[in-house]
C-alpha positions as CSV (number, residue, x, y, z in Angstrom):
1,X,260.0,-107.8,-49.3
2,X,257.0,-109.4,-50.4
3,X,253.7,-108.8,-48.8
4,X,251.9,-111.3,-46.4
5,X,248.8,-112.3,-46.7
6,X,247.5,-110.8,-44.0
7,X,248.9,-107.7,-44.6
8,X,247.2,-108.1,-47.9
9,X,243.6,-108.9,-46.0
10,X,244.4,-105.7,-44.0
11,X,245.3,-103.2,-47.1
12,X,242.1,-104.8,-49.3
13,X,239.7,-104.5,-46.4
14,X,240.9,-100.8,-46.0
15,X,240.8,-100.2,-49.5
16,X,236.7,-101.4,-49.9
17,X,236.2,-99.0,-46.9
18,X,237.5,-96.3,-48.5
19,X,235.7,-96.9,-52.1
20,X,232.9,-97.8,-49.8
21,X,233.4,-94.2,-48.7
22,X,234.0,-92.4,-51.5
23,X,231.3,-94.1,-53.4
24,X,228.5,-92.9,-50.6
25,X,227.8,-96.3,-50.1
26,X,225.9,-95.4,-47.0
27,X,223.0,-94.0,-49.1
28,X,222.3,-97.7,-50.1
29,X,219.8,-100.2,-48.6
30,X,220.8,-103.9,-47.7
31,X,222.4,-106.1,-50.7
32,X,219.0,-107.3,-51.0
33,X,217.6,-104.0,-51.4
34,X,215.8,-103.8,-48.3
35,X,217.0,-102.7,-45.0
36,X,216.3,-105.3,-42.5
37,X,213.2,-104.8,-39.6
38,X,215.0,-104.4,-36.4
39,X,212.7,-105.2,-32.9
40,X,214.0,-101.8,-31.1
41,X,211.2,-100.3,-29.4
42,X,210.6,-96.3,-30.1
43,X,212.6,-94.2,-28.0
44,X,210.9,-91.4,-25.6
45,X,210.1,-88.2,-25.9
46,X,213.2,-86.3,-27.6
47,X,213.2,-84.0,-24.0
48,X,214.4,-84.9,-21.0
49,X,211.7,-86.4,-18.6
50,X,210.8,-85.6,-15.2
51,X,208.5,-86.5,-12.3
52,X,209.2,-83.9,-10.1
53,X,208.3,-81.1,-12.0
54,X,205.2,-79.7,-11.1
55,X,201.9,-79.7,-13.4
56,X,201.7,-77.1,-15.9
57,X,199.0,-74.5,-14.9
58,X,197.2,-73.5,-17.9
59,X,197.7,-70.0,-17.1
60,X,201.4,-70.5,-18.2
61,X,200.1,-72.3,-21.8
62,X,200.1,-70.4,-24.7
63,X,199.1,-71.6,-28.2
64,X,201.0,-70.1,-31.4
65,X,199.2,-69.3,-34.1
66,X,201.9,-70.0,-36.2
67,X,201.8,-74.0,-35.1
68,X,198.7,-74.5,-36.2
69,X,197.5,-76.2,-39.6
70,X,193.9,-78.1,-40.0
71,X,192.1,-79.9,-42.6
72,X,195.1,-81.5,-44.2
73,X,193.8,-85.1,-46.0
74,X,195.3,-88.3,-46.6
75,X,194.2,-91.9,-46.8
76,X,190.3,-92.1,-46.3
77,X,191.4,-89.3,-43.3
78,X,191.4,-85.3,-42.2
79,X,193.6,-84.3,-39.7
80,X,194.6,-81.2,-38.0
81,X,197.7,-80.3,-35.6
82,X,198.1,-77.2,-33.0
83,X,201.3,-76.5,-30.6
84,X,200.7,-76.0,-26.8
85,X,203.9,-73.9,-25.5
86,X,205.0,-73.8,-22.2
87,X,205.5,-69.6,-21.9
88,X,206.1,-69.4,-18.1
89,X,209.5,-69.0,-16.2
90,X,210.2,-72.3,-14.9
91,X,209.7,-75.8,-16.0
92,X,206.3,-77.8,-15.9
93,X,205.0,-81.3,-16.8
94,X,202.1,-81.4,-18.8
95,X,199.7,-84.8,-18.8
96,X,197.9,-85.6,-22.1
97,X,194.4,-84.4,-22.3
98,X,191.7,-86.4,-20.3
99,X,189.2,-84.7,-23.0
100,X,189.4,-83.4,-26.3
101,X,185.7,-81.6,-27.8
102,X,184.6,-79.9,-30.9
103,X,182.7,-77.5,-31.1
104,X,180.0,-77.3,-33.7
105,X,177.0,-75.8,-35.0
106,X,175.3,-79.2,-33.8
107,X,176.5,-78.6,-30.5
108,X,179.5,-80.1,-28.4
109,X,181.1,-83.3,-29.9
110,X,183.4,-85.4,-27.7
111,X,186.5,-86.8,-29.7
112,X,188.3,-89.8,-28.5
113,X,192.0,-90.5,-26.6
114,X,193.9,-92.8,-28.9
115,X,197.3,-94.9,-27.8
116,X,199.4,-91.9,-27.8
117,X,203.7,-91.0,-28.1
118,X,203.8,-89.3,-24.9
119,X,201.3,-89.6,-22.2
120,X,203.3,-87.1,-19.8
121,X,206.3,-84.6,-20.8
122,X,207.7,-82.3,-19.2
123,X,208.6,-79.1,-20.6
124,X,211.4,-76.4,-19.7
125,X,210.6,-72.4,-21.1
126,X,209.6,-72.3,-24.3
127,X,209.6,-75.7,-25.1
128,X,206.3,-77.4,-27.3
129,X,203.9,-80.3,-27.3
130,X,202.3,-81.2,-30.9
131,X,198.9,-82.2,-30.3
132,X,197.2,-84.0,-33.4
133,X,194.1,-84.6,-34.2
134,X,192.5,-87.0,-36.9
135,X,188.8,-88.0,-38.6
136,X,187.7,-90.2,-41.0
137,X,185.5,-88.6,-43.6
138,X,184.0,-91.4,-45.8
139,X,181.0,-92.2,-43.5
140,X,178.3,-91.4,-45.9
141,X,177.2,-88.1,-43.3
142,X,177.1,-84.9,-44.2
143,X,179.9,-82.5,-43.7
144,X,180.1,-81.5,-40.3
145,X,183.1,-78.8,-39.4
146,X,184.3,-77.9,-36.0
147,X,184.7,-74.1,-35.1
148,X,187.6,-74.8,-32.4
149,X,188.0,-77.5,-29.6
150,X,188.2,-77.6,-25.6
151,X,190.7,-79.5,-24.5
152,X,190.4,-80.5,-20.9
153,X,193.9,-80.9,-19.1
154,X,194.8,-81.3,-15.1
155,X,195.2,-77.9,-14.0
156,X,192.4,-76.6,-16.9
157,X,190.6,-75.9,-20.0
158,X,192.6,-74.4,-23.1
159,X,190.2,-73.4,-26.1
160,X,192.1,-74.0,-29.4
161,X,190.1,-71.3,-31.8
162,X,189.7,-71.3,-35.8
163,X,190.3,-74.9,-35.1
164,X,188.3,-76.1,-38.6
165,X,188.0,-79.7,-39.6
166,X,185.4,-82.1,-40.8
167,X,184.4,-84.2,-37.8
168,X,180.7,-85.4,-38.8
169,X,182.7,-89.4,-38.6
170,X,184.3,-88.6,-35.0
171,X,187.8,-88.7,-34.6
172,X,190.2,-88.7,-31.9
173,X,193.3,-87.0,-30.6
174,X,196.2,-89.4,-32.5
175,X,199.4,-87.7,-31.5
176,X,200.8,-85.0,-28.3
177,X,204.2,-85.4,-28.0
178,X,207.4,-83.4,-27.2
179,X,209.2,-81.2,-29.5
180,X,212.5,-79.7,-29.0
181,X,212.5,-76.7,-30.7
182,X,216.1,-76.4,-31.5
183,X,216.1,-79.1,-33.6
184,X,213.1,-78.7,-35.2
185,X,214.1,-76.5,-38.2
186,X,217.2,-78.7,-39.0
187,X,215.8,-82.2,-38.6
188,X,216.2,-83.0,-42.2
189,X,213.8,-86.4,-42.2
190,X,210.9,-84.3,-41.7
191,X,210.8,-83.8,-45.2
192,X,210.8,-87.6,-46.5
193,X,208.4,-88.9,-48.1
194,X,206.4,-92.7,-47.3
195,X,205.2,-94.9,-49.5
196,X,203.9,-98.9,-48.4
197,X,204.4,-101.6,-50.6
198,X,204.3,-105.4,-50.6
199,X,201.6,-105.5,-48.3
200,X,199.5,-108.6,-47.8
201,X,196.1,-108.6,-49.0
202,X,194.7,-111.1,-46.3
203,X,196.3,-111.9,-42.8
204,X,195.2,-113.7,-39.6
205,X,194.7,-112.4,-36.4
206,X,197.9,-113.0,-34.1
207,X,200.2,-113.6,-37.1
208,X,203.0,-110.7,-37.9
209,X,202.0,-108.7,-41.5
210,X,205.5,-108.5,-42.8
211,X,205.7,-105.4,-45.4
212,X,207.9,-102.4,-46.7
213,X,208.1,-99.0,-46.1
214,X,209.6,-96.6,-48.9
215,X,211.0,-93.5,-47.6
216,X,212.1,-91.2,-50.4
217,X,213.9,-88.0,-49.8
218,X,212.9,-85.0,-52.8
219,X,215.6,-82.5,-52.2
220,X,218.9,-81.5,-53.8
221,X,220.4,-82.5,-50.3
222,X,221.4,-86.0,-49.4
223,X,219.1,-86.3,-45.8
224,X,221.1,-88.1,-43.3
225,X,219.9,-90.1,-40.4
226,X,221.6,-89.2,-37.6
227,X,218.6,-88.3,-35.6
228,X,216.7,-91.3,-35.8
229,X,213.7,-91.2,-36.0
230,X,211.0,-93.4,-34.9
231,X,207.8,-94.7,-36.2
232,X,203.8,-96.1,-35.9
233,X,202.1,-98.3,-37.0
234,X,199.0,-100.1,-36.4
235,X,195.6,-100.7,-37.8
236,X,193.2,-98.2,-38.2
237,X,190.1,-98.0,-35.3
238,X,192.2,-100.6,-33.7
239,X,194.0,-99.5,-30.6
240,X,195.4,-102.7,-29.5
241,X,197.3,-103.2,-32.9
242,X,199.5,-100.0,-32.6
243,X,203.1,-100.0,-32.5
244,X,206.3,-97.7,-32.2
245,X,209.6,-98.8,-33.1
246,X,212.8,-97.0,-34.4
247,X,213.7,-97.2,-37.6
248,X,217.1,-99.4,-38.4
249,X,218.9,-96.5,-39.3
250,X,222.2,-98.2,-39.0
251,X,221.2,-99.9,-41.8
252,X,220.6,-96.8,-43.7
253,X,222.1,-93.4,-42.4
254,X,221.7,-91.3,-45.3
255,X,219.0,-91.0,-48.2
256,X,220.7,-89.3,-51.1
257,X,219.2,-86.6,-52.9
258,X,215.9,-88.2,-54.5
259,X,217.1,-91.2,-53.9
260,X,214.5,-93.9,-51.7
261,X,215.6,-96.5,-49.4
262,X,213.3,-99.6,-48.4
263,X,212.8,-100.4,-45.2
264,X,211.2,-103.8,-44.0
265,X,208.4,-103.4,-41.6
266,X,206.5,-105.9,-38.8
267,X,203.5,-105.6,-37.5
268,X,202.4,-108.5,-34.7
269,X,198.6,-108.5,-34.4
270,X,196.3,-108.9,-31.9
271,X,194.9,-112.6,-31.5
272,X,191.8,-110.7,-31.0
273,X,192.2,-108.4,-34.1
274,X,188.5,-107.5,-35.5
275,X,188.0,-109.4,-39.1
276,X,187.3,-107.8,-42.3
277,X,188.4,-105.2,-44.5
278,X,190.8,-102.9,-42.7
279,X,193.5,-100.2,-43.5
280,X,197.2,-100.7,-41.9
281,X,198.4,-97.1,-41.2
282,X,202.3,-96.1,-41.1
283,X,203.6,-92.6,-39.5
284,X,207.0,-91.5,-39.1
285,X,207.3,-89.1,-36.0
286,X,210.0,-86.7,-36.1
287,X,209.8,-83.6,-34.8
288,X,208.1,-80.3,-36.3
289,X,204.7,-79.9,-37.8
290,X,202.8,-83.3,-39.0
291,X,202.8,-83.1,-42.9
292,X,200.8,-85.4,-44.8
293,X,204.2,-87.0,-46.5
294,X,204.9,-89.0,-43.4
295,X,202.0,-90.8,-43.2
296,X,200.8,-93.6,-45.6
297,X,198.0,-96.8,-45.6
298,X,197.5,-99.7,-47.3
299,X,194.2,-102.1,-47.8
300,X,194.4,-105.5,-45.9
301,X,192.0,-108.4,-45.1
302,X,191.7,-109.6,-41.7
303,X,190.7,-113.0,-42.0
């Protein structure tokens, strides 16, 4: 009997799924070699949040040494991250810090609160908040290095020790937000690499800077997506500008082994945007420890 044309449809559609399959075609960006920007706001915290949990008293906060890392550089920048654990028997929600200070042979120097992931989380035993901090270091001063901070939180004061980074520019606590520790060790897009490109040398404030983000994955092992991640961006010194979206990873769920995928970016700006010479920061936030990888900058003019 011959076949009918639909039938016919139906089989060829199958069969380009299947060589779509077999061929991995997932690993591959849009036909135009970039994955579309999606408007899809950044989810929350990657623990479940609470408001009737009661505050975390610091009595119950521990830091691990083993979660710490300073002085890593990138972009014009230093930065630094620690881990505050929640080490008592029952779960607590912790507020970001109203006050972050180093401490220096100069004396105390205050750092600043940026627009931050998580302002509250709550945390059940054993679970971690990654607390980042960030300086420029191209202000023509002379090196400046902090011996440990103070960080001022509801219930108390936790002193983060051997806590050594340049801070003679200032600087300011960029990141504290949840991480759940079972998935930290087998989130596999912590280890992907950024890169910005087609980035407009001179924009307007309130117009959109339309640009790409290259996210390229070194290992042997094809990185999939299934955990999406999310992502900042913003311009530097310029809290108004920041924004958190999630990447379109329907449009991409897998990076092959060092293969790259391109994904277009937005940002809106500011009608009130400060002109000149300014640097547009990318992060992708997954979580684990910060590595300097996920982070990249670009040159723009605001006009």
């Amino acid at each position: 009997m011959p076949m009918t044309r639909r039938a016919s449809t139906v089989l060829s559609v199958a069969g380009l799924l299947c060589a779509c399959l077999l061929s991995a075609c997932s690993d591959r960006p849009a036909a135009d070699g970039v994955v579309p920007w999606t408007d899809e706001p950044a989810q929350g915290a990657l623990l479940a949040q609470s408001t009737t949990a009661p505050r975390c008293q610091v009595s119950a906060l521990s830091l691990p040494r083993g979660e710490q890392a300073w002085g890593g550089v990138w972009h014009d920048a230093v930065s630094g991250y620690f881990t505050i654990r929640n080490s008592g028997r029952a779960g607590c929600q912790l507020a970001a810090p109203a006050r972050v200070t180093a401490a220096t042979r100069e004396g105390p120097k205050d750092l600043a609160i940026g627009p931050l992931a998580d302002r509250t989380v709550v945390l059940a035993p054993g679970d971690e908040v990654q607390v980042q901090v960030s300086s420029p270091y191209d202000c023509g001063k002379p090196l400046l290095e902090s011996t440990g901070l103070v960080v001022a939180l509801a219930t108390g004061r936790l002193h983060v020790r051997h806590a050594r980074m340049a801070v003679q520019c200032g600087g300011g606590l960029a990141d504290f937000s949840a991480r759940d520790t079972s998935t930290v060790a087998t989130t596999p897009a912590a280890g992907l690499q950024a890169r910005l490109s087609r980035v407009p040398g001179s924009v307007g404030p309130g117009s959109t800077v339309s640009y790409t983000v290259t996210l390229t994955n070194p290992a042997s092992r094809r990185v999939t997506l299934e955990q999406c991640p999310s992502y900042e961006e913003g311009i530097k010194g310029q809290p108004s500008s920041v924004h958190r979206y999630q990447l379109n990873c329907d449009g991409a769920p897998a990076i092959g082994p060092h293969r790259s995928v391109t994904f277009a970016m937005q940002l809106p700006l500011p009608d009130h945007a400060d002109a000149g010479a300014a640097v547009l920061d990318w992060h992708l936030q997954v979580p684990g420890p910060v590595s300097a990888a996920q982070f990249a900058s670009a040159r723009v003019n605001i006009r």
